[in-house]
N, C-alpha and C positions, 0 to 999 in steps of 0.2 A: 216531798218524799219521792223515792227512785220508782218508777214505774214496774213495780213488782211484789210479791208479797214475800214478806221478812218473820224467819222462824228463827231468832235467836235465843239460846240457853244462857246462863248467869256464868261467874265464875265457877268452872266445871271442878275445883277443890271446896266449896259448897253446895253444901244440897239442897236442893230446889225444893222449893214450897208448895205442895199440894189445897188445892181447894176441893170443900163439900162439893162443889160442879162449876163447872166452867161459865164462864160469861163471855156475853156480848155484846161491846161496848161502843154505842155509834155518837160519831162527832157530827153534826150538820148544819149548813146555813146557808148565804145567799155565796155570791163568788166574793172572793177576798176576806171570807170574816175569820182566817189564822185557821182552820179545822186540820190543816197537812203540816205546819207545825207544832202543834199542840200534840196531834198523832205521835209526832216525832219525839216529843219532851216525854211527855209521858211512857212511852216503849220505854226511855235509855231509864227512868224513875223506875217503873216494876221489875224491870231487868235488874235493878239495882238493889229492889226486895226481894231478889233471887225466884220472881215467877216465870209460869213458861208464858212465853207470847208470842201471838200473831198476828203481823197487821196487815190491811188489805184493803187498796184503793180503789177508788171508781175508776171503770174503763183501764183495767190493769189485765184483764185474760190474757193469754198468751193467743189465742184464737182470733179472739175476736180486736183487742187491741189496736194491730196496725188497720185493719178494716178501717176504722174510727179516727185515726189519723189521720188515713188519707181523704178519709168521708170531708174530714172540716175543713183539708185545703183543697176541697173540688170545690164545685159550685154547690151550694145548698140543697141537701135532701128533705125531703118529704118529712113532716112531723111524726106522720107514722112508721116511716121506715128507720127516723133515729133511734123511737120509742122500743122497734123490736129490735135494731145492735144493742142498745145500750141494754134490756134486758137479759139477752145471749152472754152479755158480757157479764153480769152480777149472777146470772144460771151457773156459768162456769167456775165462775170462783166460787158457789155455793159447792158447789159438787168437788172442787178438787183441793179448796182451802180452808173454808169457813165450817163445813159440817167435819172436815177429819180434824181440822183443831179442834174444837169444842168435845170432839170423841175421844180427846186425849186428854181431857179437861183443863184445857188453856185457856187464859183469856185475851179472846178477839176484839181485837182495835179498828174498826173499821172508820178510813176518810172518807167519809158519807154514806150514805146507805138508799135503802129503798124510796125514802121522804124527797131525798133526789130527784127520782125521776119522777115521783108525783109532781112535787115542784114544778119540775120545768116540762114533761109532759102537758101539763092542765093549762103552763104558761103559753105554751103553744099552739092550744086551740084544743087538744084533744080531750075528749071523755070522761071525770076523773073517776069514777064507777070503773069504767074499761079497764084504763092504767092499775088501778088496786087491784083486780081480780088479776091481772098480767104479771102481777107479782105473788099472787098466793103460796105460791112454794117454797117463798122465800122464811127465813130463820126468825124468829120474832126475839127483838131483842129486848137485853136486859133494863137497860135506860138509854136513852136517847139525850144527850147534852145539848143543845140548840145553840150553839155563839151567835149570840142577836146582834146586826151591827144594821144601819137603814142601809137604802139604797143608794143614799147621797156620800156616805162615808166608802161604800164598794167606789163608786165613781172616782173619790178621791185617791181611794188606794191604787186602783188601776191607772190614772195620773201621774203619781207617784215613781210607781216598779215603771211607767215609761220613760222616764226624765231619767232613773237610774239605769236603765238599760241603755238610753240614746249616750249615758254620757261615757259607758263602759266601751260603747262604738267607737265614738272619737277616738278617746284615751286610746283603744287598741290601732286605731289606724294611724295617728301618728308615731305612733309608734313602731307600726309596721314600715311606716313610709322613711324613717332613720335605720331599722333594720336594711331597708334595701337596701341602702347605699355601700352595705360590707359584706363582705366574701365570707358564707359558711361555710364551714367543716358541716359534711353531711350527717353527725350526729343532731350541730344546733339546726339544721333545714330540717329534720327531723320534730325536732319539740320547735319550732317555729309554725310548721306543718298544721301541729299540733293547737298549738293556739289558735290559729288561723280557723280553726274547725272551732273553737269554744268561741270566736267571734258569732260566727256565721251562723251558732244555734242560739246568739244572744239577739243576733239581726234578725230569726226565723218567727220571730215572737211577733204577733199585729199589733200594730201601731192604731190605735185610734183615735180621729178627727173625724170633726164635721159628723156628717149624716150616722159614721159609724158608731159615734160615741154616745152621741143620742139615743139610737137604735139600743145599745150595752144600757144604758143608763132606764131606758123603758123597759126592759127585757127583765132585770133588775128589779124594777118596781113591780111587775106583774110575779116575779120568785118571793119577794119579799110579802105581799097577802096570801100568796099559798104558805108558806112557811108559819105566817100567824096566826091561821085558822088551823091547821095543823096543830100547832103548839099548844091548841085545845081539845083538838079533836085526841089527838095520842097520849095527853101528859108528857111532855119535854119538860127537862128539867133544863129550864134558859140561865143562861150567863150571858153576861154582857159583854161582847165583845170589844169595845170600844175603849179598852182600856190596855196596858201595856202586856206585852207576852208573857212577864213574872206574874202580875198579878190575876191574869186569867190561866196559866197552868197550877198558880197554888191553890184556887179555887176550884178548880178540876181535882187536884192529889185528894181535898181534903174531901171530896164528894164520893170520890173513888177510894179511897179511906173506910169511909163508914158502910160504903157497901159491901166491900170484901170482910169488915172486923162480921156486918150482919149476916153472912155467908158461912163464916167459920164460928158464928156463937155456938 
């Protein structure tokens, strides 16, 4: 999902469908378990029942955002000082996205939520009493879906998107390296330009080996028993994620189905 929050209407010759109150609807899991395209299926699907929606990702403020960016390609900050960006950053989207949608009775699609930073706060060493009360202000949501996937399947996913990323490198540099050889017209050094820039954000992505991958892979394991003691402590309702992106979005409609028919009885 684009790093921003999306308020799209239905087709504007239909009229949109009002609910008894608004919801709010959070995806969550370890890294890789589908929760940003699920996000995605599901918007274009209610969009498509003519509801209003809003979705809204972690670490998307406009504030605090590039902060966060820059934070992950410096040298490593302080546990604590990630725990208070990352809260700045869901404060702000509470306050400028998530409570005026709801006030409009829309419902909010949130790619992870609060369970997030308990998660990987607690994973980090800090406090989990602290972290919870860090988030008190925040919206208490409707259901919380959890796409269950282990530690070991995240590892292999991230495996994966890097073998398809390294081969998208190649592919673009030989290709680049036969473009060189012939004379642009400066419209094509233009969309050549252009490409050049969709390499360079496919190459900006970390590549992980050795120590780093280990390090992802432990990191993982310590989100993944926060995540399953959670998933009792709140009532998640879990889906498995380990299965194809059809069959955990129809499992999603049909859950998000009966909630909104119990909403409107």
């Amino acid at each position: 999902m684009p790093e921003n929050h999306l308020h799209i209407g239905a087709n504007a010759e239909m009229p949109m469908l009002r609910l008894e109150r608004p919801l709010l609807i959070a995806l969550e899991g370890i890294d890789l378990s589908g929760r940003t395209t699920q996000v995605e299926l599901l918007r274009d699907w209610l969009l498509a029942q003519r509801y209003h929606v809003t979705t809204t990702a972690w670490r998307t403020s406009p504030l605090i955002s590039d902060v966060l960016a820059r934070a992950r390609l410096g040298p490593p900050l302080r546990p604590l000082t990630y725990s208070l960006l990352y809260c700045a950053d869901h404060m702000d989207r509470t306050q400028q996205v998530i409570n005026p949608a709801l006030a409009r009775g829309e419902i909010v699609l949130a790619d992870r939520y609060i369970y997030t930073a308990f998660a990987r706060d607690t994973a980090r060493g800090l406090d989990a009493a602290w972290v919870h009360n860090l988030y008190r202000f925040s919206v208490q949501p409707d259901v919380v879906y959890y796409l269950h996937i282990t530690p070991e399947e995240a590892v292999k996913r991230r495996l994966a998107l890097q073998r398809q990323r390294l081969e998208k490198v190649e592919k673009a540099g030989g290709k680049k390296a036969r473009n060189a050889e012939q004379p642009k017209h400066p419209k094509q050094q233009k969309q050549s330009e252009k490409k050049q820039a969709q390499v360079n954000a496919i190459m900006s992505g970390p590549i992980l080996t050795g120590e780093a991958l280990e390090s992802f892979r432990n990191f993982e394991i310590r989100m993944y028993s926060e995540y399953q003691n959670m998933q009792k402590e709140f009532g998640f309702s879990v889906i498995e994620g380990n299965q194809s992106i059809d069959k955990v979005q129809a499992m999603l409609r049909r859950a998000i189905t009966h909630l909104l028919l119990n909403i409107n009885a």
